[in-house]
Every structure is written in C-alpha cells, then in structure tokens.
C-alpha positions as CSV (number, residue, x, y, z in Angstrom):
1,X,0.0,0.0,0.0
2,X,3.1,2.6,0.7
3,X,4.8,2.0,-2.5
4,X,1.2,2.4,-4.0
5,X,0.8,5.6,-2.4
6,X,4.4,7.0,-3.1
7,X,3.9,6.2,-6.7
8,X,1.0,8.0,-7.1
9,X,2.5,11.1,-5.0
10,X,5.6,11.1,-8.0
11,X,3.0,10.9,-11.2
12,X,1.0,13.8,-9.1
13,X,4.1,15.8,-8.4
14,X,5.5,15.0,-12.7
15,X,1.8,16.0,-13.8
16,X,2.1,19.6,-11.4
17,X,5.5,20.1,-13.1
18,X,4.6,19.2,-16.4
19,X,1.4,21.7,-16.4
20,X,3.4,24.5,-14.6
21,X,6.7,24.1,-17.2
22,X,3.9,24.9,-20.2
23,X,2.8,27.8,-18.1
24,X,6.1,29.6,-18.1
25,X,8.0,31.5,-21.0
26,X,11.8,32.5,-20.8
27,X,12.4,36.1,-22.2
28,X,14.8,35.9,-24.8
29,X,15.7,39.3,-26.1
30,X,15.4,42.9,-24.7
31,X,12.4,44.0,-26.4
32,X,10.4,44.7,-23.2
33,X,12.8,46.1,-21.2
34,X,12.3,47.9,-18.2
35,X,9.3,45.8,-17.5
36,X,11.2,42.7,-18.1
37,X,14.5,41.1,-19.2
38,X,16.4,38.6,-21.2
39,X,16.1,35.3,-18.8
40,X,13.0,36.2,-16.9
41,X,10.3,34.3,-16.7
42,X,6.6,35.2,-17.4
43,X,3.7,33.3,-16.5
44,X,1.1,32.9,-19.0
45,X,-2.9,31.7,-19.8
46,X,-2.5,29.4,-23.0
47,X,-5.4,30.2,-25.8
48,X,-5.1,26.2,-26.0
49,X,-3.7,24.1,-23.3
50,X,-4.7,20.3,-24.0
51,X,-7.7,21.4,-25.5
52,X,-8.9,24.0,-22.7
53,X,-8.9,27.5,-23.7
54,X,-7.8,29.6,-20.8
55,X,-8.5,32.6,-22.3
56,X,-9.7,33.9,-25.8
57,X,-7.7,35.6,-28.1
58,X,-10.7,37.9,-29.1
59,X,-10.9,39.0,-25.9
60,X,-7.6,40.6,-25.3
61,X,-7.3,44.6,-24.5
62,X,-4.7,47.3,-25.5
63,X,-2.0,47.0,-22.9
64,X,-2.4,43.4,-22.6
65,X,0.9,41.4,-23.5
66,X,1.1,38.4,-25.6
67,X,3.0,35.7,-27.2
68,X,2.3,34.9,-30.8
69,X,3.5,33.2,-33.8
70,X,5.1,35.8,-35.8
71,X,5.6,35.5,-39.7
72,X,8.2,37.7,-39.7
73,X,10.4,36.0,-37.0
74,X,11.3,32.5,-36.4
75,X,10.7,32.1,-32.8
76,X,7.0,32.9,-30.7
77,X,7.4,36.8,-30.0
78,X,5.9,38.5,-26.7
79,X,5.0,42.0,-27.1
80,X,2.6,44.3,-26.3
81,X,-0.8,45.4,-28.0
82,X,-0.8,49.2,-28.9
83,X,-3.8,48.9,-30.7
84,X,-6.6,47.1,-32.0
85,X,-8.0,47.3,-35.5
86,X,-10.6,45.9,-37.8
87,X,-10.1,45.1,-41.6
88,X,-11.9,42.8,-44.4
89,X,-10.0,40.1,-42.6
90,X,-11.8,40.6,-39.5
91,X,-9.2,42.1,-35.9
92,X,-6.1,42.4,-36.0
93,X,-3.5,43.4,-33.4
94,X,-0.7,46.3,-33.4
95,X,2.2,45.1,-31.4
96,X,5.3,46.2,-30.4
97,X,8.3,45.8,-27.5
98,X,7.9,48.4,-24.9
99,X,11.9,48.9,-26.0
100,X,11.3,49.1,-29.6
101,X,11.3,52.4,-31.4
102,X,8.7,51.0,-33.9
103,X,5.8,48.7,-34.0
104,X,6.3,44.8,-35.0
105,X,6.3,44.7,-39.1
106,X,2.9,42.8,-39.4
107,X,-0.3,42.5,-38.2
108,X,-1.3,39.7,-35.4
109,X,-4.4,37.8,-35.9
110,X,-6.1,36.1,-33.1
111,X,-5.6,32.7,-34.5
112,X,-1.8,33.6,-34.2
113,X,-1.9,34.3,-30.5
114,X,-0.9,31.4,-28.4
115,X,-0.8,32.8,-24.7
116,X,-0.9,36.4,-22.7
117,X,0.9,37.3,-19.7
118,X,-0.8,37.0,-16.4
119,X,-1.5,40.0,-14.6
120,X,-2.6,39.8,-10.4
121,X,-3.8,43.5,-9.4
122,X,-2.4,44.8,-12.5
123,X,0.9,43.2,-11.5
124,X,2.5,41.1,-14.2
125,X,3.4,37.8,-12.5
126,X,7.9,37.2,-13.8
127,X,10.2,35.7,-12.1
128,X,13.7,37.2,-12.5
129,X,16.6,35.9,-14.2
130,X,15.9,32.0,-13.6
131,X,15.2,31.5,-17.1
132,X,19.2,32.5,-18.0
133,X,19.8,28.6,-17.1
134,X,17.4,28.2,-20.4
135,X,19.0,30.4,-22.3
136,X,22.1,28.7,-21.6
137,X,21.7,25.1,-22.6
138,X,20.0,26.5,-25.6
139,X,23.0,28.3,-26.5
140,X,20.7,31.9,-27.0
C-alpha cells in the first residue's frame, strides 16, 4: 500500500511540473525592457492548453501582452498590444516591445496568439533571471 501511495504522489508531483513548465516562458531578447528582461520568466494563460482554452484571443485589451506566432520572425514573439483594429479580414492586433522604437512589421491575428501574460492586481506575475539557465543550454 506505501509503494502504491508513493507512486501516485511522484505521477502527481511529474503532472504539477509538467502543467506549470507549459505555463512559463523565458524572455529571450530585450524588447520589453524595463518591465522585463532577457532570462526572466513570465507566467502565462494558453489560448489552448490540451484542448482547454484559458482565455480567448478575441478577448484581449490594448495594454495586454502576448506571445504569438510571428511571420516575420522564427521564434513565438511577446510584445505588447498598442492597438486594435478591424479590416476585411476581421481584428487584428498592433504590437510592439515596450523597448522598440517601432511597432512589429505585421499584423497579429487572433488565430496567431498562443498565450498572454498573467496579470494579479495589474501586476505582471515574472520571475527574474531564472530563465538565463534556459538560455544557456539553448546556447541563445
């Protein structure tokens, strides 16, 4: 019955880790400097976690900051929204790095947006520098 109970406590404690791992994103560049830095981690709501949409990209506000799949960059870019439009295509999103002097090069779709930071009493929830041991083995 013990070893039946401690193996159940590790898939519990694997499943926790597994679920909070996909819930964190490591800051790679300096885009969004001062608010955060390269190696920092962010906590985020995916728009499609196993199936479970834990927010909805439609429903995101000027000021909020996201992580999408770019079409002009190879990796997921976080960045702000500046503004939010309408065209013949339906809304789109103006983006940009608080520490850019311009606004990202193309429109973001909702269908392109794949999680937005978490804010707690407009507090945006990062933990510092951890995310540098990421950066590392990736060799970024």
């Amino acid at each position: 019955m013990k070893d039946h109970l401690e193996l159940v406590t590790y898939i519990v404690i694997l499943l926790v880790a597994v679920i909070l791992s996909q819930h964190m994103n490591v800051v790679v560049s300096g885009s969004m400097e001062p608010v955060f830095y390269r190696g920092d981690i962010v906590i985020v709501q995916k728009s499609d976690f196993l199936g479970i949409r834990e927010f909805d990209p439609l429903d995101v506000k000027k000021g909020d900051i996201i992580i999408y799949n770019a079409n002009w960059f190879p990796e997921p870019v976080i960045h702000r929204i500046i503004d939010i439009k309408k065209d013949e295509n339906g809304v789109y999103y103006i983006t940009k790095g608080d520490n850019n002097p311009v606004p990202d090069p193309e429109k973001v779709r909702p269908s392109q947006v794949t999680a937005r930071v978490i804010k707690i009493d407009n507090h945006l929830l990062i933990i510092p520098k951890i995310g540098y041991i990421t950066l590392w083995i990736k060799g970024l």
